[in-house]
C-alpha positions as CSV (number, residue, x, y, z in Angstrom):
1,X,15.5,16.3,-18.2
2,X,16.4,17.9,-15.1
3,X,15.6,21.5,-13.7
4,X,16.6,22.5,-10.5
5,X,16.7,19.3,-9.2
6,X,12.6,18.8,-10.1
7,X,11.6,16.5,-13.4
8,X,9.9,18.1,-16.4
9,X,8.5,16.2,-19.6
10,X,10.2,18.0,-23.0
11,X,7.7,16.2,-24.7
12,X,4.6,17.7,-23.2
13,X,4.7,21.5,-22.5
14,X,2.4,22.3,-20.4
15,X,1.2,26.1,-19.0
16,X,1.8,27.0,-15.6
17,X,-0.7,25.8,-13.1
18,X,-2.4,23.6,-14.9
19,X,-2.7,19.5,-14.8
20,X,0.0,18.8,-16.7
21,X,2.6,20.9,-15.2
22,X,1.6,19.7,-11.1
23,X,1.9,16.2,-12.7
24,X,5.1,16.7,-14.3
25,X,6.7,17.6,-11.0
26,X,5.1,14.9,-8.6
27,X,4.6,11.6,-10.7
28,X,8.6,11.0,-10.6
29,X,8.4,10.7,-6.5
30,X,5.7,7.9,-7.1
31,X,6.9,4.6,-6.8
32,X,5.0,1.1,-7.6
33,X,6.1,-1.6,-4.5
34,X,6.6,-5.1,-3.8
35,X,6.1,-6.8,-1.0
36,X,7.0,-9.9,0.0
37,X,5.4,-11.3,3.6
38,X,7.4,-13.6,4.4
39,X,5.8,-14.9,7.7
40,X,2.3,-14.9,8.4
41,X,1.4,-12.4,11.0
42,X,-1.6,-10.6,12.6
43,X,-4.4,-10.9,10.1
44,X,-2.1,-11.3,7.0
45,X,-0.9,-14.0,5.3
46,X,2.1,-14.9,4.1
47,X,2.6,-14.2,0.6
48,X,3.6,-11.4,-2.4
49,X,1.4,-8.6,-3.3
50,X,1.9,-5.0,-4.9
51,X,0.9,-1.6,-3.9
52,X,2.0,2.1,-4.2
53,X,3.9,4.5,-2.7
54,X,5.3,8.0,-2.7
55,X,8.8,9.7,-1.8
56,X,7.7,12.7,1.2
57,X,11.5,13.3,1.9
58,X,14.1,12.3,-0.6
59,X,16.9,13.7,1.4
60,X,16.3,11.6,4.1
61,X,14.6,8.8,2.0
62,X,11.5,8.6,2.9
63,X,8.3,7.3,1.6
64,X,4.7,7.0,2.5
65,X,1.9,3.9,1.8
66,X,-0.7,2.2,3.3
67,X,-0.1,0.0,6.5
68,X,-1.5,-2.8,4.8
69,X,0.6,-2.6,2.2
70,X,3.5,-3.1,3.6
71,X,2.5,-5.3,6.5
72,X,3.0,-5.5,9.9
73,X,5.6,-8.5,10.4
74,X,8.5,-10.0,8.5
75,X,8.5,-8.7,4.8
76,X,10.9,-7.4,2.4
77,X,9.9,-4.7,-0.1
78,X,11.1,-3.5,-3.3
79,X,10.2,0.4,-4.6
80,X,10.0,0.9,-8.3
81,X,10.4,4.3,-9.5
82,X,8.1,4.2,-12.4
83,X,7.5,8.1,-13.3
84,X,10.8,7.9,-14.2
85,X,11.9,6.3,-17.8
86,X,14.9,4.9,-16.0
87,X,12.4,3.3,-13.6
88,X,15.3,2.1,-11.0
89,X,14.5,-0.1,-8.2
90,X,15.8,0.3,-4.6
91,X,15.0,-1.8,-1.2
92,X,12.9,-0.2,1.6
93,X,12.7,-0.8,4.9
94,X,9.8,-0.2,7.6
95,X,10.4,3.3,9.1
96,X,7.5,3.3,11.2
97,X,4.1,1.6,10.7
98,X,1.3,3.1,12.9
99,X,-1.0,0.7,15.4
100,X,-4.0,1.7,14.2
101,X,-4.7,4.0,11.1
102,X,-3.7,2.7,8.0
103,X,-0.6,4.7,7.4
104,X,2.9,3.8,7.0
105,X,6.4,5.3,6.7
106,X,9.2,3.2,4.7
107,X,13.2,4.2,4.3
108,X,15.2,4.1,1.3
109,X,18.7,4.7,0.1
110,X,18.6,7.7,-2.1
111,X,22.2,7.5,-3.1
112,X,21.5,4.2,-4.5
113,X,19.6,6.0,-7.4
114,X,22.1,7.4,-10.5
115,X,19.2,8.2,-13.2
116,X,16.1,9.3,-11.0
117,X,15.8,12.5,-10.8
118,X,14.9,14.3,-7.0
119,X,11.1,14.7,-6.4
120,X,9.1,14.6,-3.5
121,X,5.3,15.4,-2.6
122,X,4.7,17.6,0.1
123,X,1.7,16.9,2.7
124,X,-1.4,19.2,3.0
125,X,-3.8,17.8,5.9
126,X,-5.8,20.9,6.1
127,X,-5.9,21.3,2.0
128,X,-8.8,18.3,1.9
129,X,-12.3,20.2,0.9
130,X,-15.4,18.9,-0.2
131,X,-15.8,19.5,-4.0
132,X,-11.9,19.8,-4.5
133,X,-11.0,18.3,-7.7
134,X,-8.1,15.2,-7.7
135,X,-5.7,13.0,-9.1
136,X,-4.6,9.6,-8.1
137,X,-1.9,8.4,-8.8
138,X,-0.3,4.9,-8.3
139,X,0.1,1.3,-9.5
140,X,-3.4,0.9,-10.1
141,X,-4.7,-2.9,-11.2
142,X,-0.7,-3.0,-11.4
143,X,-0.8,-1.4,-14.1
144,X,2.7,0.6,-12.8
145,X,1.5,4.3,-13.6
146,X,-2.3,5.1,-13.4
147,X,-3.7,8.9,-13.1
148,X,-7.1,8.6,-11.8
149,X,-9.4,12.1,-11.5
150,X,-11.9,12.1,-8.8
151,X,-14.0,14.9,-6.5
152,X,-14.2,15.2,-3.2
153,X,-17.8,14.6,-1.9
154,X,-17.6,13.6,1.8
155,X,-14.8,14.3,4.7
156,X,-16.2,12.9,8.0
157,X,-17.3,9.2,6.7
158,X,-16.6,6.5,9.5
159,X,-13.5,3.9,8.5
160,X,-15.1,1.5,5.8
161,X,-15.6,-2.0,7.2
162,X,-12.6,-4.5,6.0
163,X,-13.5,-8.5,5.5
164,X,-10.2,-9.3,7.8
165,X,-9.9,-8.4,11.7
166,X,-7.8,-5.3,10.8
167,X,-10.3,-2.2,10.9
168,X,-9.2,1.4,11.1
169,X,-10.7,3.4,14.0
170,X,-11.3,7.0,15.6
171,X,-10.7,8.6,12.2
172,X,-12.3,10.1,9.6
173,X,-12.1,9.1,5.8
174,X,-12.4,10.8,2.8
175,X,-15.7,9.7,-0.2
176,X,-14.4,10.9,-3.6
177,X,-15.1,9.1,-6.9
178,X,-11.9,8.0,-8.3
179,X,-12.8,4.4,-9.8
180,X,-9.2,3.1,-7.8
181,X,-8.7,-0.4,-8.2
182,X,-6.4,-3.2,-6.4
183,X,-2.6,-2.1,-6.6
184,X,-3.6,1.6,-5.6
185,X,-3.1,1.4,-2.1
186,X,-0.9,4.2,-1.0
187,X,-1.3,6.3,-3.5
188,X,-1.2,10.0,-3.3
189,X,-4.5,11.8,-3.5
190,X,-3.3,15.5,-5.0
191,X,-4.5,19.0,-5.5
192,X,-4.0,21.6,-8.0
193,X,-1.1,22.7,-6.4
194,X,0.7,19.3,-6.6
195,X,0.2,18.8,-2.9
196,X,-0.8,15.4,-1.3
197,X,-4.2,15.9,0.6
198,X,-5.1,12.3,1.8
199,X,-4.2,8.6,1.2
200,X,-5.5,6.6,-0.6
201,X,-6.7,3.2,0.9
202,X,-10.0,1.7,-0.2
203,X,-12.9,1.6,-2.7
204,X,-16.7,-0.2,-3.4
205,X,-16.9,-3.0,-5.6
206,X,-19.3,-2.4,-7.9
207,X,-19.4,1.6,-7.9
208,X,-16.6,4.8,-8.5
209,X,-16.4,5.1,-4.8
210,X,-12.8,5.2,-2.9
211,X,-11.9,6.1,0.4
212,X,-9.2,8.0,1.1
213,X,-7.3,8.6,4.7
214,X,-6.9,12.3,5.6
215,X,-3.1,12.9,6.7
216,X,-3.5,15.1,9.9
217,X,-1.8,11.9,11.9
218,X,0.6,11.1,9.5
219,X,2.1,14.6,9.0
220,X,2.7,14.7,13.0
221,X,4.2,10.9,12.8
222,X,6.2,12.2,9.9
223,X,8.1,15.3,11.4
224,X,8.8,12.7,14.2
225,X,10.2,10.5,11.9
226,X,12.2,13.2,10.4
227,X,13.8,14.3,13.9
228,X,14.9,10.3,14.3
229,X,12.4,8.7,16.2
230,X,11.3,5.1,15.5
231,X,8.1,5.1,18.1
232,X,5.6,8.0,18.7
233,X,3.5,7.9,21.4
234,X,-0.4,7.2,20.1
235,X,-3.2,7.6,22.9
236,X,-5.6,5.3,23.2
237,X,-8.6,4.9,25.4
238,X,-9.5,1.1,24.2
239,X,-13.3,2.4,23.0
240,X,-13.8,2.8,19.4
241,X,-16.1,5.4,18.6
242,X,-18.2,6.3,15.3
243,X,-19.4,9.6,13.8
244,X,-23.1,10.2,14.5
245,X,-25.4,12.9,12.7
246,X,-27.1,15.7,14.7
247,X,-31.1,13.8,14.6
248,X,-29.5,10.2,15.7
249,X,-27.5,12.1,18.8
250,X,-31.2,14.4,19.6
251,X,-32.9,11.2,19.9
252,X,-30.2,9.4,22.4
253,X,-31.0,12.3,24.5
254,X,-28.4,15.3,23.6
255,X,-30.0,18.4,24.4
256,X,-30.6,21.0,21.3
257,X,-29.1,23.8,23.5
258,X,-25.6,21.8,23.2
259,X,-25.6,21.3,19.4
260,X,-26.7,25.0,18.7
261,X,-23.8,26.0,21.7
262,X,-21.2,24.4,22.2
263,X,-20.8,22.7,18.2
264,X,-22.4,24.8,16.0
265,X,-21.9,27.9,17.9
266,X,-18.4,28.3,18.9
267,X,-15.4,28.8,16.9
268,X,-14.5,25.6,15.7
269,X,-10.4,25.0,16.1
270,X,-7.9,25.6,13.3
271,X,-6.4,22.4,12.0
272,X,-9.0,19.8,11.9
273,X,-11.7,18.5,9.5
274,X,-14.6,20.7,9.9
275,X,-14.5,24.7,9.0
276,X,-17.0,27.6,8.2
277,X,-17.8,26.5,5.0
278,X,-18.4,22.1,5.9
279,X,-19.4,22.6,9.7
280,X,-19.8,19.5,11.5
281,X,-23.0,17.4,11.0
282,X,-22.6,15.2,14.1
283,X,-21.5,14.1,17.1
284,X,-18.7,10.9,18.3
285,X,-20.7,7.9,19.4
286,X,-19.4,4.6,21.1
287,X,-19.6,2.2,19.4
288,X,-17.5,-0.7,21.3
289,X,-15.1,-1.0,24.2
290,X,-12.2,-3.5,24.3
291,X,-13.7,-6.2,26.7
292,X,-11.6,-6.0,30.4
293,X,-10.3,-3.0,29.7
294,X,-11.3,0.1,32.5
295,X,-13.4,1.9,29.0
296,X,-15.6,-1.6,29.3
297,X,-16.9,-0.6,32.9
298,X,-16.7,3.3,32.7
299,X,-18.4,3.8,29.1
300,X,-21.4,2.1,27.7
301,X,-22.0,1.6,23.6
302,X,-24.5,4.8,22.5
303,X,-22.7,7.5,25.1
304,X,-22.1,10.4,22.8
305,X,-19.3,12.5,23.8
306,X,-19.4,15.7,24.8
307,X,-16.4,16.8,26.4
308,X,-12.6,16.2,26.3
309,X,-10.9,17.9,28.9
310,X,-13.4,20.2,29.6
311,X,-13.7,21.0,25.6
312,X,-16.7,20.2,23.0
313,X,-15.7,17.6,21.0
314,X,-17.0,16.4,17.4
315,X,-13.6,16.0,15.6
316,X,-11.8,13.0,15.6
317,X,-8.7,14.8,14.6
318,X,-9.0,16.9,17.7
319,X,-9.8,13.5,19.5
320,X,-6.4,11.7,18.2
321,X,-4.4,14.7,19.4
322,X,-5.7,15.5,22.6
323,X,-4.8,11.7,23.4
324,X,-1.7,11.5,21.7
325,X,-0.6,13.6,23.7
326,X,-1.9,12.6,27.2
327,X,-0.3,8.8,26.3
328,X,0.3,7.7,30.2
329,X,-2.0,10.7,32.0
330,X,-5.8,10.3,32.8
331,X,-7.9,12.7,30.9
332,X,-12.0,13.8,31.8
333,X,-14.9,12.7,29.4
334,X,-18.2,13.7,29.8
335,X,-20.9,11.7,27.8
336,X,-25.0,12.2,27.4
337,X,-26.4,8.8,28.3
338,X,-29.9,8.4,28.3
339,X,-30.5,12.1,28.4
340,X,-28.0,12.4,31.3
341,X,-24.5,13.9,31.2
342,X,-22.2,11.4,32.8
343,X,-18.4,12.1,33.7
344,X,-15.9,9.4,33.5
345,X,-12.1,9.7,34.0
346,X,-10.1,6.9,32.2
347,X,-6.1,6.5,31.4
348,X,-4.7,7.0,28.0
349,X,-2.8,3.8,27.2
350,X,0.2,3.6,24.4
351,X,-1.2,1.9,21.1
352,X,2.0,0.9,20.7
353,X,1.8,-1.7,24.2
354,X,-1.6,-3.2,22.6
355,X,-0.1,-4.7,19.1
356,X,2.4,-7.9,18.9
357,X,6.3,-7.3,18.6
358,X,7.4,-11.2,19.3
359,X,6.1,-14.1,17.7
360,X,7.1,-17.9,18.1
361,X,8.0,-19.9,14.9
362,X,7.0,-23.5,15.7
363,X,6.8,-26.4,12.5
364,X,6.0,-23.9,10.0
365,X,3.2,-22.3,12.5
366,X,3.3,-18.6,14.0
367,X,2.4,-17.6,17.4
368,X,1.6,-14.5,18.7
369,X,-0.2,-12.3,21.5
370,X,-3.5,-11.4,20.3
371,X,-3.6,-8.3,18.0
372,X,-6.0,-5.2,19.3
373,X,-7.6,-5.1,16.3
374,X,-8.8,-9.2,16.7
375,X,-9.7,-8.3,19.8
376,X,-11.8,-5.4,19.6
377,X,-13.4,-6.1,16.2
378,X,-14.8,-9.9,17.9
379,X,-15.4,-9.2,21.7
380,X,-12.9,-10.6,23.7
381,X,-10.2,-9.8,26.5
382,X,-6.7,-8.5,25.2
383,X,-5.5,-11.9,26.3
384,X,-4.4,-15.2,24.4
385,X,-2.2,-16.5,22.0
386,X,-3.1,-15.7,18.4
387,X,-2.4,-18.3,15.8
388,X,-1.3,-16.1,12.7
389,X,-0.6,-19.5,11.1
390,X,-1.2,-23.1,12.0
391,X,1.8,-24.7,11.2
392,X,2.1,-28.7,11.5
393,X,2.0,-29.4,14.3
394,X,-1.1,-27.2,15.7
395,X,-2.9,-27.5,12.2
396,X,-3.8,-31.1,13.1
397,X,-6.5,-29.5,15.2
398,X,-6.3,-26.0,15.5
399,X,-7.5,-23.7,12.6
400,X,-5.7,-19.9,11.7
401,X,-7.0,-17.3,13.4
402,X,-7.9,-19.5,16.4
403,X,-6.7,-18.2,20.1
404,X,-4.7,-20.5,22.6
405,X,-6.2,-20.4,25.8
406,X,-4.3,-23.2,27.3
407,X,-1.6,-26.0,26.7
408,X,-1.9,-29.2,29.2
409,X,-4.1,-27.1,31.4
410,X,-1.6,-24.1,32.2
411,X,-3.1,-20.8,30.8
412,X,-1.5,-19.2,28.0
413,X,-2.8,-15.1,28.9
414,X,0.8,-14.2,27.2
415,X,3.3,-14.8,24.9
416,X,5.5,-15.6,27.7
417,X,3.5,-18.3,29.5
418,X,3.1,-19.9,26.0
419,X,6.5,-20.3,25.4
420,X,7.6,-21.8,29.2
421,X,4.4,-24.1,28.1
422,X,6.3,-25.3,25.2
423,X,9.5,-25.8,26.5
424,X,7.9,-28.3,29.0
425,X,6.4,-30.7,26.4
426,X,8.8,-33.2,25.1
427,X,9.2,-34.2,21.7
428,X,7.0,-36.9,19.8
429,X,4.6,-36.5,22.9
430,X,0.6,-35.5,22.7
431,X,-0.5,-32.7,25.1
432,X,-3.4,-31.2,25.0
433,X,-4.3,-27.6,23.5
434,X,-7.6,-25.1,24.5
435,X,-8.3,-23.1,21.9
436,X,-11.8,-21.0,20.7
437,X,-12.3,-19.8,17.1
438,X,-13.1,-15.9,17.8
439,X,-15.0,-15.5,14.6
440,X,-16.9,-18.5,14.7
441,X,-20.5,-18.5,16.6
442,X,-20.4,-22.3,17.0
443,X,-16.4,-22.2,18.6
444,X,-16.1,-18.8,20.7
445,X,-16.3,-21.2,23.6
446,X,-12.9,-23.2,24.7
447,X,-12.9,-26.4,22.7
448,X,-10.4,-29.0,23.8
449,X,-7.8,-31.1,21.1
450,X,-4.6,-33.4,21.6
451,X,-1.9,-32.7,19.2
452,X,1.7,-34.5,18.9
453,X,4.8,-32.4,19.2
454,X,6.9,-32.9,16.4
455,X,10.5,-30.5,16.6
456,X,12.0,-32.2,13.5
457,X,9.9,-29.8,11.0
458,X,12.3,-26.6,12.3
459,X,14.2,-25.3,15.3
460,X,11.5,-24.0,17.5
461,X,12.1,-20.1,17.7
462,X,11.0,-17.0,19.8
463,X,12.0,-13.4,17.5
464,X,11.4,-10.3,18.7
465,X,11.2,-6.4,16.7
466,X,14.2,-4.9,17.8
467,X,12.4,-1.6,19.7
468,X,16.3,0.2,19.2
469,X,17.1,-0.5,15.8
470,X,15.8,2.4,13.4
471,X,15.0,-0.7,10.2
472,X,13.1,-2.9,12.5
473,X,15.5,-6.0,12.1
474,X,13.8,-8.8,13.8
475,X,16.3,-10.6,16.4
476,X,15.2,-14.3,17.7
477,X,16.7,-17.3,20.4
478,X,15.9,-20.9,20.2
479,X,13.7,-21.7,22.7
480,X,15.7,-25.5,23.2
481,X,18.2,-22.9,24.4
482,X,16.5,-19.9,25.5
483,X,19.4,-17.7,25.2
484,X,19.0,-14.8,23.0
485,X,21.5,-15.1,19.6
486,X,23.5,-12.2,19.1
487,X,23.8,-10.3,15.4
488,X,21.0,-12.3,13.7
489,X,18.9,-9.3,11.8
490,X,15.8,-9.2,9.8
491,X,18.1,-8.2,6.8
492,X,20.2,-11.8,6.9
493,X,23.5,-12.8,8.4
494,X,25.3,-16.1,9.2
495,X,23.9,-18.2,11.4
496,X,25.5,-19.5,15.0
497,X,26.6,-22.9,14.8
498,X,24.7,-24.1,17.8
499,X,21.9,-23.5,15.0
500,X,23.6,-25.1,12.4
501,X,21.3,-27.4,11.8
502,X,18.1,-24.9,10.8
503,X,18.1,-24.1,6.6
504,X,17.5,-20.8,5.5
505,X,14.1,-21.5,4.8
506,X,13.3,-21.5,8.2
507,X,14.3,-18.5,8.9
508,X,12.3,-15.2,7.9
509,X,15.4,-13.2,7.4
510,X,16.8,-15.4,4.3
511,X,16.2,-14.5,1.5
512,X,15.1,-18.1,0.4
513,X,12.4,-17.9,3.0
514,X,9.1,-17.6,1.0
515,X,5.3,-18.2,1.3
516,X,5.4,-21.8,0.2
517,X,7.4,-23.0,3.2
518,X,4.2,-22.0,5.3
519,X,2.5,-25.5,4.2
520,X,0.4,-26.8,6.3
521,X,-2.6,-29.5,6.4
522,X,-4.5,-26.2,6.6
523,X,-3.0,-23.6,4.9
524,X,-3.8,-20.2,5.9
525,X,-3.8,-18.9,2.4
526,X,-6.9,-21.0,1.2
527,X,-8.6,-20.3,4.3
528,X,-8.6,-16.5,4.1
529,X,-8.2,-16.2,0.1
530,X,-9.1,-12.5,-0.8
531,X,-8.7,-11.4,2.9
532,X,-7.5,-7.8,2.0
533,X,-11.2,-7.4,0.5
534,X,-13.1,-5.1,2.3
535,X,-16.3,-6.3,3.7
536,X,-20.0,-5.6,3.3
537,X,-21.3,-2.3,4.1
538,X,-25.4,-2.6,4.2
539,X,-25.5,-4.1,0.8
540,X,-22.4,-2.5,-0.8
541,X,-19.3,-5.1,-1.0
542,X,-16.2,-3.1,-0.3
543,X,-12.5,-4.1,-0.7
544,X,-9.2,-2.4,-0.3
545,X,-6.5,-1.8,-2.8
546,X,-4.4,-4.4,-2.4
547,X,-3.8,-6.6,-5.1
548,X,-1.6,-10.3,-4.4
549,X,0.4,-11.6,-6.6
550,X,3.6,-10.6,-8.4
551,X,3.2,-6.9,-9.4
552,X,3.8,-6.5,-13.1
């Protein structure tokens, strides 16, 4: 029944406060999602998987999950509302879907709904606290509606290592010991007062452990969201950097004096991870720097930081807001290297710039500028064309996941120099392709193959995210063309008749266009089966939380 707009259980009367009641107002803004990829891109492949979500504004329809749940390119995604007996379904569309953390805001049509009743869950970064007790709730094992307890037991673990090239960065996670399991991605990690407090997004196979992301980024992306923007500004320095406790800093050389002062002595700012009762227990370490970037030359892998702008600095949270807002502007580090306190001024850069927006659709393949993730997570320069999918033509000698260097000797640095490449090779001709396999120790060096281009499979096709549109429609041209076609949209309309000749499964805004069409004497799916697994931490295996196939 409905009360005050809120959802309450007749059958279960529960006291005020407790379990029962919190979870009788927030399970009904839970909803169980399905995604459909329906192009390879970045590190994920084509294909269907489910994961969860959670309504965090119903007047304005919006919902929170996981990044990789919802994907990066092409999809379509269907919301379940399964606290609800009616459990009514309603499309979603990407709102905003962050560069780096593993965070993602979707947009639904409230007024679509006639039995659900209004319910939303309201963020609390700052409510996360080591021993606080937990329930998560989601579609875990797709199971629709799971309520999980956990406790809270770390807040400043690094990101856990994922099996794919995507890896979360310069962020905190949360160690609690929920048992989560695949389909729980994006699920709200609650308090006792019905507030969400963190994301959840991972777990270790083989133990309780999940890892949750804490929401300090995603409430400020949120109120953006709210006020009508599509893109906010995140900072980035190109340098990834890793939590590092107090003896492991001494013995790089940070002086005692410092921890004891500046950390452990000073009043630590309101609004991030660390307070009176869990001070810090570390320091921010590089780990890696994005190879030809200015952080590659200025900072060296074991500087600890010390300063941001003249300020101590042990918080990522204060780390990700100090650059967020400084996106364009140079701001001062100083770092203890070797004993030695260094100073080093670098530009904050947009996350935003350093991520693909275009891709080319060639036989079945998909072709894109290489991701910032691929490139920091394997060593090499920001530069390339990423193949997110072979296709048939390239698949006769060039493997998914590869990077074009080159085709018939002219460089490929850039989407745009790989399409004028294309253009110039005729049809039913061989021409040459360099190419290096960034994961593989036996191919990081250019290897050289012929391949024969073959147009029949598909019109050859350059789309691009619309950066105005608010439901990031994807627009595209033909490249035989190379004129851009007006009122073509991710969410499918007619096509021009200078096109007439492409089928809707060639297209990724049809509604016929599905994972099979992506065949290829290589296909991308058997080659990275179980990619949304987390990777191997020391011994542990870890995995994420989201589970393929159709959801039940």
């Amino acid at each position: 029944m409905a009360n005050n707009g809120r959802y309450s259980n007749p059958q279960s009367p529960a006291q005020e406060g407790s379990w029962q009641a919190i979870l009788d107002q927030v399970v009904p803004a839970v909803v169980a999602l399905q995604v459909t990829a329906v192009r390879s891109f970045q590190d994920d492949c084509a294909g269907a998987h489910g994961g969860t979500g959670f309504v965090v504004d119903w007047d304005k329809g919006l919902m929170l999950t996981n990044r990789h749940v919802c994907t990066c390119g092409p999809e379509r995604t269907t919301a379940t509302f399964v606290g609800c007996p009616a459990m009514e379904e309603v499309s979603c569309s990407i709102a905003y879907v962050d560069p780096v953390h593993d965070f993602a805001i979707l947009k639904f049509d409230p007024e679509q709904l006639r039995q659900t009743p209004k319910a939303e869950i309201a963020l609390d970064p700052t409510g996360c606290r080591v021993g606080e007790e937990v329930r998560v709730v989601g579609n875990d094992s797709l199971e629709k509606l799971q309520i999980l307890s956990g406790t809270v037991a770390r807040i400043d673990r690094n990101p856990p290592d994922l099996a794919g090239d995507y890896h979360d960065e310069n962020t905190f996670y949360v160690l609690a010991s929920s048992g989560t399991r695949g389909g729980s991605s994006g699920s709200p990690v609650l308090n006792r007062q019905g507030r969400a407090i963190a994301l959840n997004a991972a777990a270790m196979d083989g133990t309780m452990h999940a890892f949750y992301l804490p929401l300090h980024r995603v409430a400020r992306v949120l109120e953006a969201v709210r006020a009508g923007k599509t893109r906010v500004p995140r900072g980035t320095l190109c340098a990834q950097l890793a939590y590092t406790s107090f003896p492991e800093v001494l013995r790089l050389g940070v002086a005692q004096s410092f921890i004891a002062k500046s950390v452990l002595g000073r009043e630590l700012p309101q609004g991030g991870t660390f307070s009176k009762a869990t001070p810090p227990g570390g320091m921010l370490q590089v780990r890696r720097c994005m190879k030809g970037t200015p952080a590659s030359e200025a900072l060296q892998v074991g500087d600890v930081l010390l300063e941001l702008n003249g300020q101590p600095c042990v918080d990522f949270v204060l780390w990700d807001a100090e650059l967020d807002a400084s996106v364009g502007e140079k701001v001062n580090l100083a770092v203890c290297r070797g004993g030695e306190r260094v100073e080093v001024q670098l530009t904050v850069q947009d996350q935003h710039d350093l991520i693909p927006h275009d891709f080319i659709d060639l036989a079945f393949g998909i072709f894109h500028n290489v991701p910032y993730q691929t490139a920091q997570k394997h060593h090499i320069p920001l530069k390339g064309i990423y193949v997110a999918h072979a296709g048939f033509v390239f698949g006769e000698s060039v493997t998914s996941d590869a990077v074009i260097l080159e085709l018939n000797g002219t460089p490929c640095d850039d989407l745009h120099a790989f399409e004028s490449a294309l253009q110039q090779i005729p049809n039913k001709e061989y021409f040459s392709v360099g190419w290096m396999l960034p994961k593989s120790n036996m191919e990081r060096n250019m290897c050289m193959s012929e391949v024969k281009m073959l147009r029949h499979w598909s019109t050859c096709r350059a789309w691009s995210l619309d950066p105005v549109c608010d439901t990031r429609s994807w627009t595209w041209r033909s490249l035989r063309e190379g004129t851009k076609m007006e009122g073509v949209e991710e969410q499918g309309q007619e096509q021009h008749a200078e096109d007439a000749d492409a089928t809707p499964e060639q297209t990724p805004d049809s509604q016929a266009s599905r994972p099979e069409v992506e065949a290829s004497p290589k296909k991308k799916g058997e080659e990275k089966q179980g990619r949304r697994s987390l990777g191997r931490s020391g011994a542990f295996s870890l995995r994420s939380h989201l589970s393929h196939g159709p959801a039940v």
